[in-house]
TIRO-2110 file (N, C-alpha, C; in Angstrom, 1 decimal):
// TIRO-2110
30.3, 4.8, -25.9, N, 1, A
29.9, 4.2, -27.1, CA, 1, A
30.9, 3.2, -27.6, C, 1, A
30.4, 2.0, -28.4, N, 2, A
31.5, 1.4, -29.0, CA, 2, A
32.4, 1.9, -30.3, C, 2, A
33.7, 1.1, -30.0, N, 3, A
34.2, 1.7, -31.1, CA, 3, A
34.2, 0.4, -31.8, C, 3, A
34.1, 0.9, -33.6, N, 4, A
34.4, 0.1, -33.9, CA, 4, A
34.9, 0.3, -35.1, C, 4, A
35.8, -0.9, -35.4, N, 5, A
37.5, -0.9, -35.6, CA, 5, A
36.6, -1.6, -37.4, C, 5, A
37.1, -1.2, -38.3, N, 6, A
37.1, -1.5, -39.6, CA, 6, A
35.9, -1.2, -40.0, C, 6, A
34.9, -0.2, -39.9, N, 7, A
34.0, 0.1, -40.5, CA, 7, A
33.9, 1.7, -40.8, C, 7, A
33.1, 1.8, -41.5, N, 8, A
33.7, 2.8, -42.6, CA, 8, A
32.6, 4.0, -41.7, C, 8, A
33.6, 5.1, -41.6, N, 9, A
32.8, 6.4, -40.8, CA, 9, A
31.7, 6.9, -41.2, C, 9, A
30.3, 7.1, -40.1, N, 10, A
29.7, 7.5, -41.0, CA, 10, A
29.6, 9.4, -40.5, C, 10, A
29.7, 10.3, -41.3, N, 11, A
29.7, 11.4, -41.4, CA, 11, A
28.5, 12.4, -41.1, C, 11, A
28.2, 13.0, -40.2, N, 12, A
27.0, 13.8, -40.4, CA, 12, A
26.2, 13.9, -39.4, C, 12, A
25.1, 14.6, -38.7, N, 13, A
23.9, 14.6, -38.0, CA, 13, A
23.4, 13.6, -37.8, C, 13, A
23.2, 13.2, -36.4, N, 14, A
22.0, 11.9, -36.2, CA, 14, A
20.8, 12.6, -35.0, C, 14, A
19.7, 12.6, -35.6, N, 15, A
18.7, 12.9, -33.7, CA, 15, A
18.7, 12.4, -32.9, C, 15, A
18.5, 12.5, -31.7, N, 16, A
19.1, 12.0, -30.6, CA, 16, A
18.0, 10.4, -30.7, C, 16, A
16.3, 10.9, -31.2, N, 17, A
15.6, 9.5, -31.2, CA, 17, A
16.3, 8.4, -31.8, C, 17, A
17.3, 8.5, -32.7, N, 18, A
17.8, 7.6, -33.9, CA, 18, A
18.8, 6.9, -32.7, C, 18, A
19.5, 7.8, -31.8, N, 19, A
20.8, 7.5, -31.4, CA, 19, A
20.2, 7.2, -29.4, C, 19, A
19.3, 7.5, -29.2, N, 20, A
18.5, 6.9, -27.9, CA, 20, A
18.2, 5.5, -28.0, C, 20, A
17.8, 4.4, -28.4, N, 21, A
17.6, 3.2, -28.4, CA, 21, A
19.2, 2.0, -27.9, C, 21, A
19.9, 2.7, -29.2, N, 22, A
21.4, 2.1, -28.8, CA, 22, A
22.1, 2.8, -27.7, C, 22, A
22.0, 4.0, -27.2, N, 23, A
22.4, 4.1, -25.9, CA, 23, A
21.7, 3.0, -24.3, C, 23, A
20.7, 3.3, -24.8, N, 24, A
19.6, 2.4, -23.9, CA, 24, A
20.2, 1.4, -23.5, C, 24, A
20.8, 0.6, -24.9, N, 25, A
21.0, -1.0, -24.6, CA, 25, A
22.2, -1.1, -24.6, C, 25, A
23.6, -0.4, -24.8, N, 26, A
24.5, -0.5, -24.7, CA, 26, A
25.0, -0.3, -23.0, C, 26, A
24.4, 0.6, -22.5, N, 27, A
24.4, 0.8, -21.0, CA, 27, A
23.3, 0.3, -20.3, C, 27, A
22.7, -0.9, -20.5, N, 28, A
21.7, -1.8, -20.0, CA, 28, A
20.8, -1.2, -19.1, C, 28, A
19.9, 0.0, -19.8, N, 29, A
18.7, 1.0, -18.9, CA, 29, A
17.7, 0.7, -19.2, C, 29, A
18.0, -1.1, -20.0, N, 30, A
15.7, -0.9, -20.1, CA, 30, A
15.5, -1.4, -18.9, C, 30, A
16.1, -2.2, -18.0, N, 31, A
14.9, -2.2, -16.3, CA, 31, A
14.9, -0.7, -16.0, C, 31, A
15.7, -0.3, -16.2, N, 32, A
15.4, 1.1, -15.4, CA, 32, A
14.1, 1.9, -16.0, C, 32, A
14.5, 1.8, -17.1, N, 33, A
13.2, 2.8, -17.8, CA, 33, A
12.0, 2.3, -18.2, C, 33, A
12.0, 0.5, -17.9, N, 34, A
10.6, -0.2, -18.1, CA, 34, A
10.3, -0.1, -15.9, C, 34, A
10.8, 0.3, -15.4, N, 35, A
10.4, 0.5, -13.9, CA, 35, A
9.7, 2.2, -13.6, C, 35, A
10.6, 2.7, -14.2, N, 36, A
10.2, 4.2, -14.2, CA, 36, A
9.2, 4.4, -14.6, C, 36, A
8.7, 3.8, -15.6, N, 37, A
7.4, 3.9, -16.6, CA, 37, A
5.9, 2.9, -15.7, C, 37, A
6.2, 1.9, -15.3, N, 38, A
5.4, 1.2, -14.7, CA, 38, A
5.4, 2.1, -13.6, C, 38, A
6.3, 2.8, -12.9, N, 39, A
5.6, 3.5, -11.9, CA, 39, A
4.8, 4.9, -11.9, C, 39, A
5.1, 5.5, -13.2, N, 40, A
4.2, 6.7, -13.7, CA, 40, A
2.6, 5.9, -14.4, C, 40, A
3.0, 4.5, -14.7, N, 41, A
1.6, 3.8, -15.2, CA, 41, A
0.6, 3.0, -14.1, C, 41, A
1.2, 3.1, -13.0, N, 42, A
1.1, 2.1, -11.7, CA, 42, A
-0.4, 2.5, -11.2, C, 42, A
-1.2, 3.8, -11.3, N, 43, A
-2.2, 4.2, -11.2, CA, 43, A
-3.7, 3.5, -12.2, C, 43, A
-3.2, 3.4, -13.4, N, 44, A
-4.2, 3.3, -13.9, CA, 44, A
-4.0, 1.2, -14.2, C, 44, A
-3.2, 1.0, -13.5, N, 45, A
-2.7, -0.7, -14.0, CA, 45, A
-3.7, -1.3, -12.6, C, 45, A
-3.5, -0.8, -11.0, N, 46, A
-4.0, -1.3, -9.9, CA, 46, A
-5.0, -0.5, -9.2, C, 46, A
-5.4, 1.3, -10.1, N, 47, A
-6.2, 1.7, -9.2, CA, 47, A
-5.9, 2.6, -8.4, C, 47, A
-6.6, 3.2, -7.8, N, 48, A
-6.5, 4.4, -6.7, CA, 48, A
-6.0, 4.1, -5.6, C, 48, A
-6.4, 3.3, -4.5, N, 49, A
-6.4, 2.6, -3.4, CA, 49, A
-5.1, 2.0, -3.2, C, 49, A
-4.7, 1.2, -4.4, N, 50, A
-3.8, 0.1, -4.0, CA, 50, A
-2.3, 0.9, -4.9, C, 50, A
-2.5, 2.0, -5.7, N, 51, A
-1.6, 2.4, -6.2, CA, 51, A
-0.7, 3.7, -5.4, C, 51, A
-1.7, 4.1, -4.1, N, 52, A
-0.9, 5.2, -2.8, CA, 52, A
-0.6, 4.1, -2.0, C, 52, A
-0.8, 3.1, -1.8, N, 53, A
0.1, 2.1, -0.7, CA, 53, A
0.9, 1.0, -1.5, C, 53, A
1.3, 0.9, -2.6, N, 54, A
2.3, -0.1, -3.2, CA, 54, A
2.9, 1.2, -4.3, C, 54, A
4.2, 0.3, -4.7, N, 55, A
4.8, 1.0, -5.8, CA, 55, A
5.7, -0.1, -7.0, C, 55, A
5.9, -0.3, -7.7, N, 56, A
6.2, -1.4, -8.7, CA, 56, A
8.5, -0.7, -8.3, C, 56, A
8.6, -2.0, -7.6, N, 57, A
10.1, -1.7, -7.2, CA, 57, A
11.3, -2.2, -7.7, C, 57, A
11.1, -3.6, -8.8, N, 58, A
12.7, -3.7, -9.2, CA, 58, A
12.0, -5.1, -10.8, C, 58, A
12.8, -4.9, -11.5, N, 59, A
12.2, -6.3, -12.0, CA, 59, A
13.6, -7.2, -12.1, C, 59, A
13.5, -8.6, -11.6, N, 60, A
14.5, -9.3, -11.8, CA, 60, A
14.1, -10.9, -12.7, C, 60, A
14.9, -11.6, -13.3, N, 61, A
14.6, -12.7, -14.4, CA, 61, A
13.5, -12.9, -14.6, C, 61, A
12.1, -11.5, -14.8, N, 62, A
11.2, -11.6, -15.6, CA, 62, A
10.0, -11.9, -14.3, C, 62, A
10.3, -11.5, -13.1, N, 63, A
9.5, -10.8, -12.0, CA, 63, A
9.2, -9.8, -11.5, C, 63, A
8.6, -9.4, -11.9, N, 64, A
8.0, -7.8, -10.9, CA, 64, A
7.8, -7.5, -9.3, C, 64, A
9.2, -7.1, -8.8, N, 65, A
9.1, -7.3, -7.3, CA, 65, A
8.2, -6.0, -7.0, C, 65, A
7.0, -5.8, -6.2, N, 66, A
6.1, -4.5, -5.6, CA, 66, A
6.3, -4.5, -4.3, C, 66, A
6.7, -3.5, -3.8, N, 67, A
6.8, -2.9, -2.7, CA, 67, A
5.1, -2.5, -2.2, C, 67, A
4.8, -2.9, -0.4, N, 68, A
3.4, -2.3, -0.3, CA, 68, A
3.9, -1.9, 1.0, C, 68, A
3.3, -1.2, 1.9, N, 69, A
3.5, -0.9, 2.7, CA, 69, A
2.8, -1.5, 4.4, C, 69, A
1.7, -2.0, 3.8, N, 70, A
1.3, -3.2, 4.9, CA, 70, A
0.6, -4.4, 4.1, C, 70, A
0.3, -5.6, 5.0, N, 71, A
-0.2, -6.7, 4.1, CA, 71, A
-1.0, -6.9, 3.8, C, 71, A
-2.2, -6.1, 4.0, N, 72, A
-3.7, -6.4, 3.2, CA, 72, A
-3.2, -5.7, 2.0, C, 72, A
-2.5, -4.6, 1.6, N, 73, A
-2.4, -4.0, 0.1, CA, 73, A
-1.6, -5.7, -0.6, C, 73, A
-0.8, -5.8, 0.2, N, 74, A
0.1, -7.1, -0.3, CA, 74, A
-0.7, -8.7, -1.1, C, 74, A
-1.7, -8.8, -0.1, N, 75, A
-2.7, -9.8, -0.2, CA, 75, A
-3.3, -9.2, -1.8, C, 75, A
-3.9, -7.7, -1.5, N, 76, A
-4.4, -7.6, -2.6, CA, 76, A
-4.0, -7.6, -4.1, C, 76, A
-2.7, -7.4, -4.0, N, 77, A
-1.9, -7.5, -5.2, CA, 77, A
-2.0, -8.6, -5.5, C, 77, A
-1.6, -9.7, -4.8, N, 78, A
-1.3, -11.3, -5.0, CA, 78, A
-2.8, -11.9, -5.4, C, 78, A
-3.8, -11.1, -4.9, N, 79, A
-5.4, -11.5, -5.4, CA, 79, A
-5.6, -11.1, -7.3, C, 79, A
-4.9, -10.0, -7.1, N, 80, A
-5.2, -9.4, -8.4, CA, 80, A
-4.1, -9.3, -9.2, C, 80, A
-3.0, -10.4, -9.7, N, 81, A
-1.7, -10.4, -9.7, CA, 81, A
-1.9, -11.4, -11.2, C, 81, A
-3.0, -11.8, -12.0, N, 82, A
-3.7, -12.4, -13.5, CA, 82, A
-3.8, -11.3, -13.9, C, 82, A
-4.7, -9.6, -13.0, N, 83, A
-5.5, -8.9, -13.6, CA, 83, A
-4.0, -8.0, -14.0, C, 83, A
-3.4, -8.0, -12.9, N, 84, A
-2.5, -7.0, -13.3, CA, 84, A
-1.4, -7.5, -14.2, C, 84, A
-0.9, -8.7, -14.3, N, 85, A
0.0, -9.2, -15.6, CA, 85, A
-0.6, -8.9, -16.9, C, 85, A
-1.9, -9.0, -16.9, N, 86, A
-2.7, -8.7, -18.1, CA, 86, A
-2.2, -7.6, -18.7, C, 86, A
-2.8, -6.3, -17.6, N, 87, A
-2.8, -5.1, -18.1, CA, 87, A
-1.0, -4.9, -18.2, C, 87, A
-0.1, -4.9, -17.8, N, 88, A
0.9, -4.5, -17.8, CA, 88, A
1.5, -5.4, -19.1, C, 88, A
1.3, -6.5, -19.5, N, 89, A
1.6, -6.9, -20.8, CA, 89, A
0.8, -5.9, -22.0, C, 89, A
-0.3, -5.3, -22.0, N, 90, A
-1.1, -4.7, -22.5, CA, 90, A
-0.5, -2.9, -22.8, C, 90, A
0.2, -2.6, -21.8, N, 91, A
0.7, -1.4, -21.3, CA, 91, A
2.3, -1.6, -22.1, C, 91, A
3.1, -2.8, -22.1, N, 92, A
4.3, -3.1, -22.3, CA, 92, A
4.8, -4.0, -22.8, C, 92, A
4.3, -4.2, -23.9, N, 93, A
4.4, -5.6, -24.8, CA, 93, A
5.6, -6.3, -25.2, C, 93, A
6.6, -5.3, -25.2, N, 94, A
7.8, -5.5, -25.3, CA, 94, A
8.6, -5.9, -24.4, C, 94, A
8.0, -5.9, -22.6, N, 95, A
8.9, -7.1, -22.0, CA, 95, A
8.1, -7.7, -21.4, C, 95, A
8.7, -8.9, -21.2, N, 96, A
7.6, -10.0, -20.8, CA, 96, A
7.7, -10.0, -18.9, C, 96, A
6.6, -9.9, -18.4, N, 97, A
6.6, -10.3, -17.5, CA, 97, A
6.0, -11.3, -16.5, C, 97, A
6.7, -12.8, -16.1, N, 98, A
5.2, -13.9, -15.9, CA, 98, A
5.5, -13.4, -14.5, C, 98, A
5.6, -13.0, -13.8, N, 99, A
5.4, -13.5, -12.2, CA, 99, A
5.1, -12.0, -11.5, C, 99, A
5.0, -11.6, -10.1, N, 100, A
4.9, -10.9, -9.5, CA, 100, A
5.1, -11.4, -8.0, C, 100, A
5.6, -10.5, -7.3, N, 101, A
6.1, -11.1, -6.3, CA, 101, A
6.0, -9.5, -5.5, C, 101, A
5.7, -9.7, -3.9, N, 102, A
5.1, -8.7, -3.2, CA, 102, A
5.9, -8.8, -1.8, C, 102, A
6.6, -7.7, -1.6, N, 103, A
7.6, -7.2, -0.6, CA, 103, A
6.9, -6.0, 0.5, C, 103, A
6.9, -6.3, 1.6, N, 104, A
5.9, -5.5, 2.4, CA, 104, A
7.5, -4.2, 3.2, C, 104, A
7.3, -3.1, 3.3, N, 105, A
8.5, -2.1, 3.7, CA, 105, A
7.5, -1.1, 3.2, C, 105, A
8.6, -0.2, 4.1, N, 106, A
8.0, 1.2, 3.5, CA, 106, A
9.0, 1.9, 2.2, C, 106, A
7.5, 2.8, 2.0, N, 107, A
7.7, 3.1, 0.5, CA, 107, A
8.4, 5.0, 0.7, C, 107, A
9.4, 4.9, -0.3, N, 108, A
9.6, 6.4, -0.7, CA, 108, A
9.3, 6.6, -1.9, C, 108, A
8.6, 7.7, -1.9, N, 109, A
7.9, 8.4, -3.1, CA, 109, A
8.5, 9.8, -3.6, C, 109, A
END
């Protein structure tokens, strides 16, 4: 945690909700936990089909890199890559995502 130097102590009980947010961002875990979350939401964002052969894998300067496992899933993401910014802004309003971008490998689950 930070310290900090000339402010006055404050004394007493905090809940962890109060004191979760500033941990989050002081140790820089919202990709982590806006990835984690997109991948417990990744079913109802792309579907049955396309959500057992892709997995939502890294976000970098405001792209959503997805992992598929062959290239027709790949194609299909990139077909449906309006529908799914939609919903994922919709799901996550709080970070922006404009792009998507589609990486063919295999997936661990």
């Amino acid at each position: 945690m930070k310290f900090r130097i000339k402010e006055k102590r404050k004394n007493g009980l905090y809940s962890f909700d109060s004191l979760l947010p500033d941990i989050i961002h002081e140790f820089e875990l919202e990709k982590s936990f806006t990835i984690e979350e997109l991948v417990s939401q990744w079913y109802s964002i792309v579907g049955d089909i396309i959500s057992t052969h892709s997995k939502p894998d890294r976000i970098y300067k405001d792209i959503l890199f997805v992992s598929a496992d062959h290239s027709v899933y790949a194609n299909e993401i990139i077909m449906m890559k309006d529908v799914i910014l939609k919903k994922v802004s919709e799901h996550f309003p709080f970070k922006a995502i404009r792009d998507i971008k589609v990486e063919i490998k295999s997936i661990r689950w």
